[in-house]
Every structure is written in C-alpha cells, then in structure tokens.
C-alpha positions as CSV (number, residue, x, y, z in Angstrom):
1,X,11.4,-11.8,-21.6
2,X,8.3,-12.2,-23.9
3,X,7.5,-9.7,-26.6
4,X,11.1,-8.0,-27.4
5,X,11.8,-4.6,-27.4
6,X,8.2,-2.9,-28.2
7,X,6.4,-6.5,-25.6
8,X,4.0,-5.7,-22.9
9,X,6.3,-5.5,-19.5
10,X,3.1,-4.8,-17.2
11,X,-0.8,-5.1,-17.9
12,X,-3.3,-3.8,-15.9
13,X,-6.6,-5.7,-15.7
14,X,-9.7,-5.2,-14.6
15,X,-8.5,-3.2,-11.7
16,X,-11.2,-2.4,-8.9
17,X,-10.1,-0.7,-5.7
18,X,-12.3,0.6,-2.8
19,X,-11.8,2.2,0.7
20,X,-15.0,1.5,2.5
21,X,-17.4,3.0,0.6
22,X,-15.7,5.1,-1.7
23,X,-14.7,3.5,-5.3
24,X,-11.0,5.0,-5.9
25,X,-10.1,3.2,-8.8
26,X,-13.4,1.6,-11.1
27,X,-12.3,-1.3,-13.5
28,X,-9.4,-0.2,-14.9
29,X,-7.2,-1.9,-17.5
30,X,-4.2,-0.9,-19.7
31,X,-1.0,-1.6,-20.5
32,X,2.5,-0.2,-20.4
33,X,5.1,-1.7,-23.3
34,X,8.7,-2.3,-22.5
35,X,11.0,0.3,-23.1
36,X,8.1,3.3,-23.3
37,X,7.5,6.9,-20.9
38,X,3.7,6.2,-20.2
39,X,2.5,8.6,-18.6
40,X,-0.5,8.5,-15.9
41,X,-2.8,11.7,-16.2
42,X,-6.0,12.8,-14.7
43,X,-7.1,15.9,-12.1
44,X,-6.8,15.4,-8.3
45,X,-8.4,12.6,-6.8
46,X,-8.6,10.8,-9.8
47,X,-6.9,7.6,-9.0
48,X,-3.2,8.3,-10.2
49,X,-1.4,7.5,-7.0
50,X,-3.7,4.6,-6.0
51,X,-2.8,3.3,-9.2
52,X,0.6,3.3,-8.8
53,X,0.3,1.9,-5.3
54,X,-1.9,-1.1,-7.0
55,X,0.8,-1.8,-9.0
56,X,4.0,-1.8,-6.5
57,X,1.8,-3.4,-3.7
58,X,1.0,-0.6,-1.6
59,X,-2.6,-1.4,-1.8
60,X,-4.6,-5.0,-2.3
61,X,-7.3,-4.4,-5.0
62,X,-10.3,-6.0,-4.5
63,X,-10.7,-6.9,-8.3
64,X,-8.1,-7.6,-11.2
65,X,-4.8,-8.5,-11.8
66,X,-1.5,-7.1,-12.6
67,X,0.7,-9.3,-15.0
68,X,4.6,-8.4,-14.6
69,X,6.7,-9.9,-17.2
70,X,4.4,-12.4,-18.4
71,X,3.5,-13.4,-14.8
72,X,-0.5,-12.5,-13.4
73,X,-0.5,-11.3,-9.8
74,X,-4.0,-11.4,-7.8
75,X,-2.0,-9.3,-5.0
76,X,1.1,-8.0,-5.7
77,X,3.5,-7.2,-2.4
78,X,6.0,-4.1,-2.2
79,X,8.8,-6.9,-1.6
80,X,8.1,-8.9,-4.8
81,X,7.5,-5.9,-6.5
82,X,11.2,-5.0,-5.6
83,X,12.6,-7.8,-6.2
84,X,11.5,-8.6,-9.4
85,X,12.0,-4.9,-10.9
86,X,9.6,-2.7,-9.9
87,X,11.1,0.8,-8.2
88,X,9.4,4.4,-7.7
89,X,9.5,7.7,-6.1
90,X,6.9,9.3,-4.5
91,X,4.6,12.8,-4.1
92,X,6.4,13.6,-0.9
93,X,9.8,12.9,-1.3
94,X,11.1,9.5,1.1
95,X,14.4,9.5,2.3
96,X,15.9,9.6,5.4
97,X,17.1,13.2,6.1
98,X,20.2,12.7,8.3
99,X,21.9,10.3,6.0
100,X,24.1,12.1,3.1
101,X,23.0,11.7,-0.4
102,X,25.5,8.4,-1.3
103,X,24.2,7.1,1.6
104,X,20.6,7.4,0.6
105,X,21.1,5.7,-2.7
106,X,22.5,3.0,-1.1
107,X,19.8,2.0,0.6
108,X,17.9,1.4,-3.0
109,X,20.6,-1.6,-3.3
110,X,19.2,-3.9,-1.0
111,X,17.5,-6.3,-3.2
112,X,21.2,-6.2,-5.1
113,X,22.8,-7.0,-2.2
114,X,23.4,-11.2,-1.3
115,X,25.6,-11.9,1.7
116,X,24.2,-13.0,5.3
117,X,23.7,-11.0,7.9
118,X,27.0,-12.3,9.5
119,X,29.3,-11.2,6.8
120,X,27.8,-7.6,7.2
121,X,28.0,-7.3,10.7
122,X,31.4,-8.1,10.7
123,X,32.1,-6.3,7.5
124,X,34.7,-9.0,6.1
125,X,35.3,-11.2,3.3
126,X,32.0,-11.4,1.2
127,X,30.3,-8.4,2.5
128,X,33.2,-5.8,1.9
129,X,33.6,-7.1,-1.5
130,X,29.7,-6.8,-2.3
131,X,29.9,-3.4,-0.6
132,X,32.4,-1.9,-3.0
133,X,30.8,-3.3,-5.9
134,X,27.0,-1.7,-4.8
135,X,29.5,1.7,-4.1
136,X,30.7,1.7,-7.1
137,X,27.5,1.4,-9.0
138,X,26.3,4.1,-6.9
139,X,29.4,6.2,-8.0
140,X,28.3,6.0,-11.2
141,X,24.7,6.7,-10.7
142,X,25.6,10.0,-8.6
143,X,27.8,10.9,-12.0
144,X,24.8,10.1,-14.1
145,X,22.8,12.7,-12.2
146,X,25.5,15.4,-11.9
147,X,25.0,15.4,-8.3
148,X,29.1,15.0,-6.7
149,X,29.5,18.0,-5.4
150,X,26.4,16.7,-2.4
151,X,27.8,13.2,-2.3
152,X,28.4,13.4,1.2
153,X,26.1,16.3,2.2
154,X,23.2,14.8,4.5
155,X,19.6,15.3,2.3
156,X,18.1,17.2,5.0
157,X,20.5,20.7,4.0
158,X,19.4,20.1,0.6
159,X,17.2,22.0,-1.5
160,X,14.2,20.7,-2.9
161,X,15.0,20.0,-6.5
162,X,18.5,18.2,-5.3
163,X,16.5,16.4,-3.1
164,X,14.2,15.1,-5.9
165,X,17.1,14.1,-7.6
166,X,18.5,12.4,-4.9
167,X,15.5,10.3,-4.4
168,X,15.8,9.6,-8.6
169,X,18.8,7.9,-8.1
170,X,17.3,5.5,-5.1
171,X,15.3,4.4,-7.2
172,X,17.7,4.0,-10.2
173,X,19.8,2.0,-7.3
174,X,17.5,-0.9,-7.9
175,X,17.9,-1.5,-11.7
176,X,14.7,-1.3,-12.0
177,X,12.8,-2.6,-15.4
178,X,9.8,-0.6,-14.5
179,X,10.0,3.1,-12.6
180,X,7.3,4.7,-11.4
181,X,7.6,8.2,-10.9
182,X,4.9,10.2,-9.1
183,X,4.6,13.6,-10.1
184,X,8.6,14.1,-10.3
185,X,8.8,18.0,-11.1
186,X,5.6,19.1,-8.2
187,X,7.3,21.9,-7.0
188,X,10.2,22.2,-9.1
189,X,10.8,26.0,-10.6
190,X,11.4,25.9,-14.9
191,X,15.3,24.9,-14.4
192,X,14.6,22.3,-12.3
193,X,11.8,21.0,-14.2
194,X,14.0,21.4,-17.2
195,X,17.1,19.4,-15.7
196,X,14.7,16.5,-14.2
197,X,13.3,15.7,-17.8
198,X,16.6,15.6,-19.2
199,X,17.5,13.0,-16.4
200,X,14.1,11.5,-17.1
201,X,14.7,10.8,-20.8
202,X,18.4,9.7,-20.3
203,X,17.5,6.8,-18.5
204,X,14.9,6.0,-20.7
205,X,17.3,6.0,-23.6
206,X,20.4,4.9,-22.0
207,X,19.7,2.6,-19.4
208,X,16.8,1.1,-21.3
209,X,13.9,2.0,-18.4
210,X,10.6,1.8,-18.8
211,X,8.7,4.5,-16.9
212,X,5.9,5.2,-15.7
213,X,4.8,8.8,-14.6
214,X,2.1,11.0,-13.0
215,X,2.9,14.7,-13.8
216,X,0.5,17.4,-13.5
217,X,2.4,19.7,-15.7
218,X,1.0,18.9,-19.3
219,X,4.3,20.6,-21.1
220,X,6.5,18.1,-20.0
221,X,4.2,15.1,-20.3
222,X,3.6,15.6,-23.5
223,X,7.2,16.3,-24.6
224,X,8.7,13.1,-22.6
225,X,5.3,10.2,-23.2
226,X,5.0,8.0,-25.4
227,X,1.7,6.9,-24.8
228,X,-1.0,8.5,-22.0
229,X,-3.7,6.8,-19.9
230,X,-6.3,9.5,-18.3
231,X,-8.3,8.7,-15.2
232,X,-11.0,11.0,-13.9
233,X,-12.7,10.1,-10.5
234,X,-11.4,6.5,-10.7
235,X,-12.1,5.7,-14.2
236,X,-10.0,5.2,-17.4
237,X,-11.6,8.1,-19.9
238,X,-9.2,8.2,-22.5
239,X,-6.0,6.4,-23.8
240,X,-3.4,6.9,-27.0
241,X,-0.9,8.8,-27.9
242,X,-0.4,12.5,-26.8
243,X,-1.7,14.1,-29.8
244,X,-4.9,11.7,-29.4
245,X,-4.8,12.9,-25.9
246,X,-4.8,16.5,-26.1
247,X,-7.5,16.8,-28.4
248,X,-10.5,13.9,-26.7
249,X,-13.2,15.6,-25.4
250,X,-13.9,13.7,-22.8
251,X,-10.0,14.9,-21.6
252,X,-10.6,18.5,-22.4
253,X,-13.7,18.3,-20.4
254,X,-12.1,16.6,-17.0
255,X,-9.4,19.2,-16.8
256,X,-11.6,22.7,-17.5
257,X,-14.7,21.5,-16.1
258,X,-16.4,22.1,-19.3
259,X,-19.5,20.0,-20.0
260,X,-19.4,17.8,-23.2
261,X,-22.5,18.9,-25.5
C-alpha cells in the first residue's frame, strides 16, 4: 500500500449527490489517512450518512470519485467495497434478531470465506476446516469485546448497548482496513458510551483500523478523532484537527444556529 503508516487510504473527490431535486451532498472532497479516527460531523440532515453510503456503495453519486487504496472508483458497489476492506455499522442497528450473537458475527466472514457452495452444503473436507478457522477468529473477536457470557444468546433478548456491540464485532469480522461507524453511541447511557469508546480506540491501536465515524455526541468525538470534517446542509464547512474544529465559526454557527457577524 502507498504512503506508509500516516498515506491516504481513501480520498473523497469532488463528491456531488442528488435525490431528484434535492442536493444531499454539494462537491465534497477530503481525505481520510491510514491508520487515523476521522471523524464525520455536522447537524441533522447534513449529509453524514449519505456520505458514508457514497463511500461503501450504497448510493451512486452523480459527480466525483472515491479513490481506495490508490485505486479511483467512478461508482463504488457494496460488494467491492467488501471485498476490498471497506466494513460499517449503521444508525439503526442491522442484524438478524433470531440468530445468537456468534452467529451474527459470522455472517461478517463471508468475504473471508473461499470454498464452493458444494463443500458447504455438505459440510466436509474444505468447508469444515475453513469453518473452524472463521470460528475461531470470531472467538477471539467476542473476547476482544468482552461479550462471552451472550455468545450464544439470540440478539433479539439483548439490550441495546450489547446489541451495538454485537453489531461492532460484524463488522470487525471482515478485517476491515477502513470502518465506518455511524453514530455508534445514539442511544447509549454514559457507561455504555464509555465502554464503546474504549472498544473504539482499541481497535484503532491494536488491530491497526482506520475509522471513520459520525457521532453526535461532541465529548467523545473530540476525545477519540484525529482529524474532523463538518458538513452542514450538504456542504464541507470546516476541516482540521479538533481543537481547529471547536473553535471555527462557521462550526459554532451550524450547531447553535447563531448567525456569523
């Protein structure tokens, strides 16, 4: 990969995304360096989810690129997004609620997983093998994120902030280079928001993950970012570090509805 530890892992250029007549996302370009907590900021409706969904393929913009480890995309698809590293949560949590929590996470090792369709229906040879290697890394993910004791309870029974969790370590499954994380704590009490940025930061630090986040609690991103983009009715309006952040006008003005004079 180009650019080493501190390169550019995913640039956003020029990014231009419309549903009928309504401009979501206005010329938008920045970047997000390998190995960095950038986080994505701005006030409802400003563009932060339809970002995220620009770069994982959910939507097709109708202007710009993304460039993914040194490659440009004019359309990037959800299916090349996973397989080439790309894995997120989402606002309202995804998984399937009669399947227990290991079972959940296994489902984020799909790209991983190599043998035919014949070898896994008849659950021999190949397939069994690959199977107990995907378990095992899911083991060690459910260790990770202290979450044994619900290993086998189904994610339906669970409470919210386990269910968060849960849907962390999905996304972990994939070994993802980037994450993308949309607003991870909405609805979490203090503990839970307290636990989830530990978990956040740890696999930033240990497993090397870059991360990309929407969080609408301004504590935590300030404590867990690196860097901060802000977007206010579909445009970029400010970008730096967090201390830069805090302190722009123009960002002051978005989030109290103060007019700049």
């Amino acid at each position: 990969m180009t650019g080493g530890a501190n390169g550019t892992l995913l640039g956003v250029d020029g990014i231009r995304l419309s549903f009928g007549g309504v401009q979501a996302i206005k010329d938008v370009s920045f970047d997000i360096r390998r190995g960095e907590i950038r986080a994505i900021i701005g006030p409802n409706g400003a563009g932060k989810t339809s970002m995220l969904n620009v770069i994982n393929g959910f939507y097709q913009p109708q202007e710009g690129t993304i460039t993914f480890k040194d490659r440009a995309y004019r359309r990037m698809s959800p299916n090349v997004a996973a397989t080439n590293g790309i894995a997120r949560t989402f606002q309202n949590i995804a998984l399937f609620k009669g399947m227990s929590t290991l079972d959940n996470i296994m489902t984020g090792r799909v790209t991983k997983m190599s043998v035919g369709l014949l070898w896994q229906a008849i659950h021999l040879g190949p397939a069994r093998r690959e199977e107990i290697e995907n378990r095992e890394f899911v083991e060690e993910i459910i260790d990770f994120l202290e979450i044994e004791h619900i290993r086998k309870t189904p994610v339906g029974r669970l409470p919210y902030g386990l269910q968060k969790r849960v849907e962390l370590g999905r996304a972990l499954a994939a070994e993802p280079d980037l994450l993308l994380l949309d607003e991870p704590m909405a609805g979490m009490n203090l503990e839970e928001k307290e636990d989830m940025s530990r978990f956040i930061l740890d696999v930033n630090s240990q497993f090397g993950t870059t991360i990309a986040l929407i969080e609408h609690d301004m504590g935590v991103v300030m404590d867990l970012s690196d860097r901060v983009v802000v977007l206010d009715y579909g445009e970029k309006i400010a970008d730096g570090t967090p201390d830069k952040v805090r302190t722009d006008q123009a960002v002051i003005d978005a989030y109290l509805g103060v007019p700049h004079e």
